[in-house]
N, C-alpha and C positions, 0 to 999 in steps of 0.2 A: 682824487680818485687814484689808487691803485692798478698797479698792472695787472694783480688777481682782477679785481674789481672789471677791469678794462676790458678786461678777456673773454668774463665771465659774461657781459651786455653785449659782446660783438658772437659768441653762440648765441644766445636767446634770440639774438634779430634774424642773424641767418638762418635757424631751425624753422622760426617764425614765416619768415620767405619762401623756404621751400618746400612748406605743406604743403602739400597736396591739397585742393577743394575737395569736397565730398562729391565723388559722380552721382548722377544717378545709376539705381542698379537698374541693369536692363537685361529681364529674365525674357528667354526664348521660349516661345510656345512649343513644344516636342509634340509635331503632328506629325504623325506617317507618311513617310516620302509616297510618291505615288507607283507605284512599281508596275513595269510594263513588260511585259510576258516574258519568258526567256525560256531558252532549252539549253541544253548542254549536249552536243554533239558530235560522233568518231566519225572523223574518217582522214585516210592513212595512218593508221596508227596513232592519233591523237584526237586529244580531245578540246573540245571549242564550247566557251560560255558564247551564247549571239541571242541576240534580240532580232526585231525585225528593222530594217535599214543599216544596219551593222554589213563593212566591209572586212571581210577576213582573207589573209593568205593560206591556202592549205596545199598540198601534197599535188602536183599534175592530174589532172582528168582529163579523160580522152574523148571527150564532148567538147565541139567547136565553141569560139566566142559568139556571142548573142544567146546561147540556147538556153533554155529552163531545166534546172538539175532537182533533182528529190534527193534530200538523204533521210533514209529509214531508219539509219542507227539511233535513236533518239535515245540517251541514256538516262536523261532528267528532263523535265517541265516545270517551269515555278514563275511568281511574279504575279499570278492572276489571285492570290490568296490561299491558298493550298497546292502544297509541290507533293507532287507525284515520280517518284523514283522506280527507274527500271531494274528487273532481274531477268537479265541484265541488259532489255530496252525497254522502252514503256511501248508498251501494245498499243496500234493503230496511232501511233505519233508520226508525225514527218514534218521535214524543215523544207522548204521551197525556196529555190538560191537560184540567181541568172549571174551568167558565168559573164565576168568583164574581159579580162583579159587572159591572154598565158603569157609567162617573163621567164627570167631565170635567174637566181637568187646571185649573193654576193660569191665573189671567187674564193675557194679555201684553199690554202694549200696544203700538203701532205708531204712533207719533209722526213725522212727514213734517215738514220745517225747512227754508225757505231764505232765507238772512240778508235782509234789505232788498230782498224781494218782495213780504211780506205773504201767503207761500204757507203754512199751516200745516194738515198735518192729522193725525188722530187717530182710531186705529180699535184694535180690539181682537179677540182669539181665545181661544179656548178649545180645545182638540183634545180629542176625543174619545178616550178609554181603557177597555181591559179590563182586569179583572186577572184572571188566572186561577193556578189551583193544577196543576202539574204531578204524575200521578200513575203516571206508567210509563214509562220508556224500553227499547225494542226495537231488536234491530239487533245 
């Protein structure tokens, strides 16, 4: 046997080895996820996708922890099979949310620079946060 020869039977074996088996194919049924109600809602100047049991942080509110909050901003509705979009709320929507806790977010600072002045300065913020737990959507 030749070295071509030699060569040529030590590919064919190793090709041979590391075929692959044939998988089987395993096709997924494309059923519709189940979609469970959702609003989209403002408040402090933003806006929030929530469902219901959904915990969010949004902007301070001046209602004590434990209490029952309404927000009427309702911009969108959807989930249930037809979304209803507001101009610019959807009429007689509301999202019902119990307030957990109030905290205060992470620390930033505010650093002030200007080269070869000798101006420097430095301050800091904290923003105020509620979180609350969404427990109903109407509308």
């Amino acid at each position: 046997m030749t070295d071509v020869e030699k060569v040529t039977a030590t590919l064919a074996e190793s090709t041979e080895d590391s075929a692959p088996a044939a998988a089987p194919s395993k096709k997924k049924s494309k059923t519709a996820p189940e979609l469970s109600p959702y609003a989209v809602v403002e408040t402090g100047g933003k806006q929030y996708r929530v469902s219901v049991g959904d915990h969010i942080t949004i902007e301070r509110l001046a209602d004590d922890a434990g209490s029952e909050i309404t927000l009427d901003r309702v911009l969108m509705l959807g989930g249930d099979g037809s979304t209803r979009i507001g101009t610019p709320v959807v009429e007689g929507a509301t999202v019902s949310a119990t307030i957990d806790e109030h905290k205060r977010g992470e620390k930033i600072v505010v650093f002030k620079y200007k080269a070869k002045k000798g101006y420097r300065r430095k301050m800091g913020h904290r923003q105020e946060l509620t979180r609350v737990t969404i427990t109903g959507i109407t509308g």
